[in-house]
C-alpha positions as CSV (number, residue, x, y, z in Angstrom):
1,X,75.4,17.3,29.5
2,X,76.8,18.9,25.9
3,X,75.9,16.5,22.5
4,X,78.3,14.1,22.0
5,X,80.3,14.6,18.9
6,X,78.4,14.2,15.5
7,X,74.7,15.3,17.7
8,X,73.0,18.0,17.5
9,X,71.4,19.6,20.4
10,X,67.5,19.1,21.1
11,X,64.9,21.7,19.9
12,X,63.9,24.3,22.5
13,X,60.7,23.1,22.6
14,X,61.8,19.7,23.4
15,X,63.9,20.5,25.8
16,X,60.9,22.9,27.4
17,X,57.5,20.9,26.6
18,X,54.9,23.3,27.4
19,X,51.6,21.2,28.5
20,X,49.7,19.5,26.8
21,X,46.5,21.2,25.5
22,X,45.0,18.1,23.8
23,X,43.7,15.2,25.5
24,X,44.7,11.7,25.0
25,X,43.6,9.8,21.9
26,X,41.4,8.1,24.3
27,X,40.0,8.8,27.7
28,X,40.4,5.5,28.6
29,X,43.9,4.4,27.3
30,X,46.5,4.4,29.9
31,X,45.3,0.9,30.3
32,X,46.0,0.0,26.9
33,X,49.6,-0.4,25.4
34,X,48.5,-0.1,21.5
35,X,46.3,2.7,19.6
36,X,42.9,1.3,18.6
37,X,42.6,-0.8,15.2
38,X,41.2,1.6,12.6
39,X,38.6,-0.7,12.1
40,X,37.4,-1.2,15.3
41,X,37.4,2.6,16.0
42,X,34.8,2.7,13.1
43,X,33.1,-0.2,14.0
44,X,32.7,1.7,17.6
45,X,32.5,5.6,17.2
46,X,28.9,6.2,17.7
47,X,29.7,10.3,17.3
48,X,27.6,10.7,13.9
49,X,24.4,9.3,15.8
50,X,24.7,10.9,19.4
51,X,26.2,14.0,18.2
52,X,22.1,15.0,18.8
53,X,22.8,14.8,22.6
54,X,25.9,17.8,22.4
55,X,23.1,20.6,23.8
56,X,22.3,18.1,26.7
57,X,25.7,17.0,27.0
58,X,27.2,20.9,27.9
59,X,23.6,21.3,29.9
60,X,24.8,18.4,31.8
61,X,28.6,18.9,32.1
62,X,27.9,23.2,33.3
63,X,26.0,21.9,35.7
64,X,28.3,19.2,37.3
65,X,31.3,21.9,36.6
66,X,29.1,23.9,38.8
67,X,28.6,21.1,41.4
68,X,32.2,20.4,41.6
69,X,33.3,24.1,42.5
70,X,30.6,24.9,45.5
71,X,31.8,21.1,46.9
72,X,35.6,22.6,46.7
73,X,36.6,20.0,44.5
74,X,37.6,22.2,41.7
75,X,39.1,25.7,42.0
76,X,37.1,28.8,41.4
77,X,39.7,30.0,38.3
78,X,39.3,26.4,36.9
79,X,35.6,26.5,37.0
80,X,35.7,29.6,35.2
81,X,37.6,28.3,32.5
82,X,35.6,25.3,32.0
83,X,32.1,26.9,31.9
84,X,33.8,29.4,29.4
85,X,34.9,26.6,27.3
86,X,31.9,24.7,27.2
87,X,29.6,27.9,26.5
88,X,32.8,28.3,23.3
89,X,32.1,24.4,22.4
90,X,28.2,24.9,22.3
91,X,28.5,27.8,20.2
92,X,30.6,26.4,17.7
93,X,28.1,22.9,17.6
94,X,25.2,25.6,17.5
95,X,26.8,27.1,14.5
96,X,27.9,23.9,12.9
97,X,31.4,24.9,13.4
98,X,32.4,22.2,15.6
99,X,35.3,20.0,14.2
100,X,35.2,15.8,14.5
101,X,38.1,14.6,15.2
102,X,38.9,10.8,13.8
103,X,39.5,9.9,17.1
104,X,36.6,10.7,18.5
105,X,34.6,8.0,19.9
106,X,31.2,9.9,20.4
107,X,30.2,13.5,21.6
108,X,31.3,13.5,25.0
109,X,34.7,12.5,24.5
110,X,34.4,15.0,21.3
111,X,33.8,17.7,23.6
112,X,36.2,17.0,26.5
113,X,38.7,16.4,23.8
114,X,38.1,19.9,22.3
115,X,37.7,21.6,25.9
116,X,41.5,20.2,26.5
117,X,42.2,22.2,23.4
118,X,40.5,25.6,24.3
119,X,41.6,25.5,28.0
120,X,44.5,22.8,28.7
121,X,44.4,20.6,31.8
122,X,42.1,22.2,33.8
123,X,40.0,20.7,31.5
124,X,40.7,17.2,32.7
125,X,39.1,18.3,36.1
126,X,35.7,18.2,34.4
127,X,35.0,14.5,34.4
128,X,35.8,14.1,38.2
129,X,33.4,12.1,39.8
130,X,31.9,11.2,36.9
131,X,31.8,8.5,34.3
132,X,30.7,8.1,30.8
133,X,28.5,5.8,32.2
134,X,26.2,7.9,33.9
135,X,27.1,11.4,31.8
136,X,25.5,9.1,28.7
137,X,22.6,8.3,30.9
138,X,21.8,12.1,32.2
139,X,22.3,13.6,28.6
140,X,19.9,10.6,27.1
141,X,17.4,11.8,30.0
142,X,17.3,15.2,29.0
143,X,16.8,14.2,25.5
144,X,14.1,12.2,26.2
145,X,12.5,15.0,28.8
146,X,12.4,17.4,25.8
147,X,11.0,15.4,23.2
148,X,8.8,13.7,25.3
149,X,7.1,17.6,26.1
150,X,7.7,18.1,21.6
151,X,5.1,14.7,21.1
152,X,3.0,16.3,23.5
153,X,2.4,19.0,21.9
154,X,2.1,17.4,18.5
155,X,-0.7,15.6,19.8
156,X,-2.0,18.4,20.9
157,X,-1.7,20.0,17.9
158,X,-3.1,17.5,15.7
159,X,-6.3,17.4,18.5
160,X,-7.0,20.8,17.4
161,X,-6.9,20.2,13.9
162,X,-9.9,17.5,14.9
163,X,-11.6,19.3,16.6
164,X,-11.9,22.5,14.2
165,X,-13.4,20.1,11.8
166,X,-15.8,18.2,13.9
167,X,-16.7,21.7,15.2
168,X,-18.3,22.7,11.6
169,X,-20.0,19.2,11.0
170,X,-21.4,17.7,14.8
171,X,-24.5,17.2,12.7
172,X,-23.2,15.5,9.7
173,X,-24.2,12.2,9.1
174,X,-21.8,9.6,7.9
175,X,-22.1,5.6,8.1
176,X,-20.2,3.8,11.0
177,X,-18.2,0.8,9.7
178,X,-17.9,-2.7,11.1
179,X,-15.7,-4.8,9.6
180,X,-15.5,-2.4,6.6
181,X,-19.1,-2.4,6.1
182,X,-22.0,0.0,6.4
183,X,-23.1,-0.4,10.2
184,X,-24.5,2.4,11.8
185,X,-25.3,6.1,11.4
186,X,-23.1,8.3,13.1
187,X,-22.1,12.2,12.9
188,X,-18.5,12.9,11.3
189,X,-18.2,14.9,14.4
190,X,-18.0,12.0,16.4
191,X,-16.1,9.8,13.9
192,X,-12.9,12.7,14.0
193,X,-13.6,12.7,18.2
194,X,-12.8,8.9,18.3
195,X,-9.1,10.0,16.8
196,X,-9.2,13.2,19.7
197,X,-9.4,10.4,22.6
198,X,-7.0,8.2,20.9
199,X,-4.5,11.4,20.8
200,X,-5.4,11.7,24.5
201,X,-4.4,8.4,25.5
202,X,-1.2,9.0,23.7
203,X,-0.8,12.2,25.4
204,X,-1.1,10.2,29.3
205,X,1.0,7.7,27.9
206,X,3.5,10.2,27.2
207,X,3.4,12.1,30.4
208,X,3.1,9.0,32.7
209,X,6.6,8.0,31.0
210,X,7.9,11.7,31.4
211,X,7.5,10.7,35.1
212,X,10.1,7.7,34.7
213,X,12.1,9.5,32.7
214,X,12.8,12.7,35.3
215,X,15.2,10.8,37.4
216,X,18.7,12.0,37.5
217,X,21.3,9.0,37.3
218,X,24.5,11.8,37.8
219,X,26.5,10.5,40.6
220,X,26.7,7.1,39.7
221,X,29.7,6.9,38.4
222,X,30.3,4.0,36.3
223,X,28.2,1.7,38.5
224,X,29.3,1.9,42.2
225,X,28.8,6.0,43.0
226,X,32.1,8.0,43.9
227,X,34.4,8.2,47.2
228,X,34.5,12.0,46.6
229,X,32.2,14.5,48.5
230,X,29.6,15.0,45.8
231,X,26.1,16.7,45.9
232,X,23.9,15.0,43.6
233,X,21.2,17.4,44.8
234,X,22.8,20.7,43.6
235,X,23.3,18.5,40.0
236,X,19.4,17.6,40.3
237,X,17.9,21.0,41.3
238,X,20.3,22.8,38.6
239,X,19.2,20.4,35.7
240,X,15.5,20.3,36.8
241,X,14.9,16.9,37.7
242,X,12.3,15.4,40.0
243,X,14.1,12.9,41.7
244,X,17.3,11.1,42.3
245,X,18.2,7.9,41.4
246,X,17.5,5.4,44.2
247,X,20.4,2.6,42.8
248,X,23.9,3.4,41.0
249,X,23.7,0.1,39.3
250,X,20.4,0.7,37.5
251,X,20.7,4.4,37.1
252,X,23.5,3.4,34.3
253,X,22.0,0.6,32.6
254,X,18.6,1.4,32.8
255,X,16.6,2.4,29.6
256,X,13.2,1.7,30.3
257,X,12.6,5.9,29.8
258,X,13.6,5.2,26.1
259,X,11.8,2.0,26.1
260,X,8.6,3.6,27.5
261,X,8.7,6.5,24.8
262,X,9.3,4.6,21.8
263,X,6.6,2.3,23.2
264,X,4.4,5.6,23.3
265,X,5.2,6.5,20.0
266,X,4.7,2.7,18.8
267,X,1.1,3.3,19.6
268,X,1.0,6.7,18.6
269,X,2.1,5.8,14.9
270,X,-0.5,3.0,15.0
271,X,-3.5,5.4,15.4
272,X,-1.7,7.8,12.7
273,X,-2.0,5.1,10.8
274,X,-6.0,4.2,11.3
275,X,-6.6,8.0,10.8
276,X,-4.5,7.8,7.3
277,X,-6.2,4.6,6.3
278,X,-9.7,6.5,6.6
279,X,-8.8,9.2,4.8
280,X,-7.0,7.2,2.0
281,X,-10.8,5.6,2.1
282,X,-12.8,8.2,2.3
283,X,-10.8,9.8,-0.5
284,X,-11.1,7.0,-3.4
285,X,-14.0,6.9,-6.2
286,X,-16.1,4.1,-4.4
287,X,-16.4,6.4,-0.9
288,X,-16.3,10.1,-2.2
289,X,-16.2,11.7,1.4
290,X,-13.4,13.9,0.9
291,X,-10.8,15.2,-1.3
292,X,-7.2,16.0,-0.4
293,X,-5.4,18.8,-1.1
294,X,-3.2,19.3,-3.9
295,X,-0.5,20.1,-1.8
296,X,-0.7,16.8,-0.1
297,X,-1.0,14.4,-2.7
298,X,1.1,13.1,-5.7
299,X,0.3,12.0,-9.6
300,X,1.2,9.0,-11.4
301,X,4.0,9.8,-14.3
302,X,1.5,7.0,-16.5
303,X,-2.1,8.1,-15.7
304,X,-2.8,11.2,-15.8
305,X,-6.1,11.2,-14.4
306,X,-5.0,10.0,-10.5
307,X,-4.3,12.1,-7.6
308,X,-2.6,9.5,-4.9
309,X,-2.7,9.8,-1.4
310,X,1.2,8.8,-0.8
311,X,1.4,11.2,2.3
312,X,-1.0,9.0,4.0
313,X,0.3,5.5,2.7
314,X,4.0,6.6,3.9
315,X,2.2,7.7,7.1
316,X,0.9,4.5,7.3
317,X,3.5,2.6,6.2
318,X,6.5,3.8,8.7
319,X,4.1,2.6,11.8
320,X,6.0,-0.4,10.7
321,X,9.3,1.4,11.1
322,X,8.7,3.0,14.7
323,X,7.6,-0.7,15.7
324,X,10.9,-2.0,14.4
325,X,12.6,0.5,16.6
326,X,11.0,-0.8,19.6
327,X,11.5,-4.4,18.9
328,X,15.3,-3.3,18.5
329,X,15.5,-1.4,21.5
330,X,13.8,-4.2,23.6
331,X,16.3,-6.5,22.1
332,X,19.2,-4.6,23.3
333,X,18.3,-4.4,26.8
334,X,17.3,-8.3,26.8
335,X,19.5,-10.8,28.8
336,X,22.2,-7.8,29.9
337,X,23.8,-8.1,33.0
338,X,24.5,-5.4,35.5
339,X,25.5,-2.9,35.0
340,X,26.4,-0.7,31.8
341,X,27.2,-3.1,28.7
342,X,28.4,-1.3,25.3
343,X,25.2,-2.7,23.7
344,X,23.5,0.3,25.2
345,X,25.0,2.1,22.5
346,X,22.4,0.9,20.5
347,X,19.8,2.5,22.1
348,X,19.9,5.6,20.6
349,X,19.4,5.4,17.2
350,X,15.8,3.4,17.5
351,X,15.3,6.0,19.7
352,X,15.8,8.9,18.2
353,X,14.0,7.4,14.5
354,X,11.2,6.6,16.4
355,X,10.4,10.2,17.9
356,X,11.8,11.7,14.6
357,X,9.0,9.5,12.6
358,X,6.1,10.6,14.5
359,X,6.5,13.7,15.3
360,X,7.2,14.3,11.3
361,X,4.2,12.2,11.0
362,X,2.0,14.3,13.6
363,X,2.7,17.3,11.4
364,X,1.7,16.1,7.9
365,X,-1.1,14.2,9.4
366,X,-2.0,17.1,11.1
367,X,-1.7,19.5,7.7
368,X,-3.9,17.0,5.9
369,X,-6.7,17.3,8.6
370,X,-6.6,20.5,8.2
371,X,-6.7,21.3,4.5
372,X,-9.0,18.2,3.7
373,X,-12.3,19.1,2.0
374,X,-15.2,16.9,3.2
375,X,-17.9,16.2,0.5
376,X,-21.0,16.2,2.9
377,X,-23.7,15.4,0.5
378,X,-22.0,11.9,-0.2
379,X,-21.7,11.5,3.3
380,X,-25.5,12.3,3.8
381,X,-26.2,10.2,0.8
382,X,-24.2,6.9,2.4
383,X,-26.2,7.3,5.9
384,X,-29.5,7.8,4.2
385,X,-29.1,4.0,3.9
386,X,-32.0,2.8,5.5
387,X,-30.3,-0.4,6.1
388,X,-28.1,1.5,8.7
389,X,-31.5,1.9,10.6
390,X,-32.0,-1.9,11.3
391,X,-31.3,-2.0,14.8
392,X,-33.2,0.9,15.5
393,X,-36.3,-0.7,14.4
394,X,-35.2,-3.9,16.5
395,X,-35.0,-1.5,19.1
396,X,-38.5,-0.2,18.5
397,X,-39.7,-3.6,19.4
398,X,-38.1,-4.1,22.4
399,X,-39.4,-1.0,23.6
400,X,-42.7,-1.9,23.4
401,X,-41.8,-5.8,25.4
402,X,-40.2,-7.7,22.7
403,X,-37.2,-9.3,23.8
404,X,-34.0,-8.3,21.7
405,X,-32.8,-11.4,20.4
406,X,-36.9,-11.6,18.8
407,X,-37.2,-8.6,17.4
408,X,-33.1,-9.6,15.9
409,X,-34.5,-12.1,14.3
410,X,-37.3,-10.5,12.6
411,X,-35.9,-7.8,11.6
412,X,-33.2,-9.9,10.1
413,X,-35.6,-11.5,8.1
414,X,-37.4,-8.2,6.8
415,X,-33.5,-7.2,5.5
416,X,-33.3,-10.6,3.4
417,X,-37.1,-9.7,1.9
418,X,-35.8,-6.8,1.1
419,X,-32.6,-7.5,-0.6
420,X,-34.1,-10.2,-2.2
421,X,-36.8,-8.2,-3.7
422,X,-34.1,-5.1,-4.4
423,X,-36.3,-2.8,-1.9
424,X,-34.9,-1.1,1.4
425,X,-36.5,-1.3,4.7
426,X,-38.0,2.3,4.1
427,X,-39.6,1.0,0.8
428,X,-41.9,-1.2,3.5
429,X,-45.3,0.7,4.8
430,X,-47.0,0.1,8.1
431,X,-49.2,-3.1,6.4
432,X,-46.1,-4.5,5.8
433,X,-44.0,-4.4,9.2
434,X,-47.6,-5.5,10.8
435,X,-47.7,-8.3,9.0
436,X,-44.8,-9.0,10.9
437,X,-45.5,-8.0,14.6
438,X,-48.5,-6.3,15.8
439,X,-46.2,-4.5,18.0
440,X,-45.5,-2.2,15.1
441,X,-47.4,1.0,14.9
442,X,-46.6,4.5,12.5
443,X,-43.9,5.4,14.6
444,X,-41.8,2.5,12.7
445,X,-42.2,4.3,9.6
446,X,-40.3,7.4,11.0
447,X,-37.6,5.6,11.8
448,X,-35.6,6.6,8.7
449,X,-35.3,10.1,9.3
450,X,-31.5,10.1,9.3
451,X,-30.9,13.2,11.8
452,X,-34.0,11.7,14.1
453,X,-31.7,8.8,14.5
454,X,-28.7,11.0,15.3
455,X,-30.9,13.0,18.0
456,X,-32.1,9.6,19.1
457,X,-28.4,8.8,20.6
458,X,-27.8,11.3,23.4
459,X,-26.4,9.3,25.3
460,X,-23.0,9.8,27.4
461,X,-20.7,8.8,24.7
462,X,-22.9,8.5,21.7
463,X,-23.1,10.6,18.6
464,X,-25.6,12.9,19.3
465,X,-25.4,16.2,18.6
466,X,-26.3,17.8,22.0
467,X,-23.5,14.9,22.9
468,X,-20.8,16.0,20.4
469,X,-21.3,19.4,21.8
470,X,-20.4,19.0,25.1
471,X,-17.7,16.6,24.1
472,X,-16.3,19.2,21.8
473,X,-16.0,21.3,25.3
474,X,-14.3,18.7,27.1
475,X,-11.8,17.6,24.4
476,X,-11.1,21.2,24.0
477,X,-10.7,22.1,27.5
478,X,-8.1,18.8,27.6
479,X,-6.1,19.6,25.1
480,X,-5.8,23.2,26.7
481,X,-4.6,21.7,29.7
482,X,-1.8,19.5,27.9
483,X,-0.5,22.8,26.8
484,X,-0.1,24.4,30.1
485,X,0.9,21.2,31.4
486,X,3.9,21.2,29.1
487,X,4.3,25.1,29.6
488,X,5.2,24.0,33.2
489,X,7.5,21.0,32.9
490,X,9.8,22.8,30.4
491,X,10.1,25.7,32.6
């Protein structure tokens, strides 16, 4: 039909659209008869957090592209585009070249937006058969997979920096602490081994919760599955995971993965924190065991004089963070219904703070170990005490038939003599301890060989040095294990 008179004719292009190449403003708005209020597209966009999960994201949507094609729900030439527009989309993020767009609620609609603007429609055949729902879920998975294997290894790491130095010192007597005082004699060796087996147990920790977390929750759709011919099993053997989720319902609303591994690092930042608060002891005036590094400690712009262990007190200080992150994470999850909620959005950035803190804390922790210098003759000075040697000569007694709580007493009272008269238990000759029980003979007076008393402990799990050798072996041989361990799980 011509104009009418005093109209001009439409543009060519209007009169000819050519498709579309960019996606809606949002995925989800042909329900919706009004664009989003600014604010609450700000209050919701989540892109500046998850934008971490765009590698696991095009992992995750190759592999479903490549699902969908040998199930002959997508055409061969649309498959090809796809795939070529993701591997374009993950080079550009690689680079840093990647573009937000103010619409963009968070990286996966980020990316599907900008696929529909490298390939056109075709890309819109991507998110058949799947949802956000369980997309979020998979790429939160692989996430977790990979960092879980990154902690592991900063255990590992910071086990071998132990063990170097207990290596050069299974001999080296130091004073075991009770309660912050003076206790018994044990070797430094062993003191650095009891921070080894606390890394271990962080280590199982982390791979018992790798277990949880190797379940694939693509092909759940939003909650109830999909009517279309899917194989979840291609999706699961081309993205490495152990196992399919058993229910659609949970597999998009569960989090316990992400609960588990911030509960690992939780407890992981917790013994970073012991190991800090020893050396920030071991390091002032009144202990003298050991001197940092300058490149790990600070000045005071006042006092010239100080050197301040603030590596270690922000170590120890941000356990406090990683705790808050799983207190906030456990929140979220509390009292939601089935299935997804939005307040799973919230999940990721106590997630991702808490694996960034201790693995940045493994590291410096781990530096500080390593570049520490011990002062041994203040150690060897400190567990010359012969007060550390009280329950040895207790246990002298009841060797020879004395029963324990006894020979307690006694040699409790021998310690107030001798405090009250400013002597120490080795300042007392044979007369003297017989005066107290005829059950004492010279071997009470060599007692208070410091490295006798270390050789005396050979037991499975004490501080010997024969002991601390073979333990040395074992925690060596564990931590080489971890290694191939995660060697095999990331493939």
């Amino acid at each position: 039909m011509a104009p009418a008179k005093g109209q001009h004719p439409e543009p060519a292009e209007r009169q000819h659209p050519e498709p579309a190449k960019r996606a809606p403003a949002k995925v989800w708005a042909g329900r919706l008869g009004a664009r989003t209020a600014r604010g609450v597209e700000e209050y919701t966009g989540s892109f500046g957090v998850d934008r971490r999960l765009s590698a696991e994201d095009i992992e995750g949507s190759l592999a479903h592209a490549r699902m969908l094609r040998e199930v002959g729900l997508i055409e061969a030439a649309d498959h090809r585009a796809i795939e070529s527009g993701l591997r374009t989309i993950r080079g550009e993020l690689e680079r840093g070249d990647f573009s937000a767009d103010p619409g963009d609620e968070d990286v996966h609609t980020a990316v599907e937006r900008r696929l529909h603007e490298l390939i056109g429609p075709a890309a819109g055949r991507l998110h058949t058969a799947r949802s956000r729902n369980d997309q979020v879920a998979t790429d939160l998975r692989l996430w977790c997979r990979r960092r879980t294997l990154d902690l592991m290894l900063g255990c590992a790491g910071l086990q071998e920096a132990l063990l170097g130095r207990a290596a050069d010192h299974r001999s080296t007597p130091i004073p075991g602490y009770t309660h912050t005082q003076r206790a018994q004699v044990v070797s430094l060796a062993h003191h650095l081994l009891a921070y080894v087996e606390m890394l271990q147990r962080d280590v199982e920790r982390l791979r018992d919760g790798y277990r949880r977390c190797d379940v694939l929750p693509l092909g759940s759709g939003a909650l109830a599955g999909t009517t279309l011919p899917i194989d979840r099993g291609s999706t699961q053997r081309a993205l490495g995971f152990a196992a399919l989720s058993a229910n659609s319902l949970d597999a998009v609303s569960d989090r316990d993965f992400a609960v588990e591994l911030v509960a690992a690092c939780a407890l992981l930042m917790a013994h970073l924190s012991r190991l800090a608060e020893e050396i920030v002891l071991w390091t002032t005036v009144e202990f003298g065991f050991a001197e940092l590094p300058d490149t790990h400690a600070t000045g005071s712009s006042l006092m010239p004089q100080k050197k301040n262990p603030d590596v270690l007190e922000l170590a120890r200080g941000r356990v406090g963070r990683v705790t808050g992150d799983l207190v906030a994470l456990l929140t979220v999850l509390k009292g939601l219904p089935l299935a997804y909620n939005r307040d799973l959005q919230e999940d990721k950035e106590p997630l991702f703070d808490a694996v960034d803190t201790s693995l940045a804390t493994l590291a410096v922790v781990g530096d500080v170990v390593r570049r520490i210098r011990f002062d041994t003759v203040a150690m060897r000075r400190a567990a010359s005490d012969p007060m550390l040697l009280a329950t040895d000569v207790a246990e002298h007694l009841v060797g020879r038939g004395m029963p324990f709580r006894e020979a307690h007493a006694l040699v409790g009272a021998a310690v107030r003599r001798c405090v009250a008269e400013r002597r120490t238990l080795a300042d007392l000759g044979l007369d003297d301890w017989r005066k107290l029980s005829e059950l004492f003979d010279e071997q009470v007076i060599a007692l208070f060989d410091v490295d006798a008393a270390l050789r005396r402990r050979e037991l499975p799990g004490g501080p010997g040095p024969r002991t601390v050798g073979r333990a040395l072996t074992r925690a060596s041989v564990r931590v080489a294990r971890t290694r191939e361990l995660v060697s095999t799980l990331a493939g």
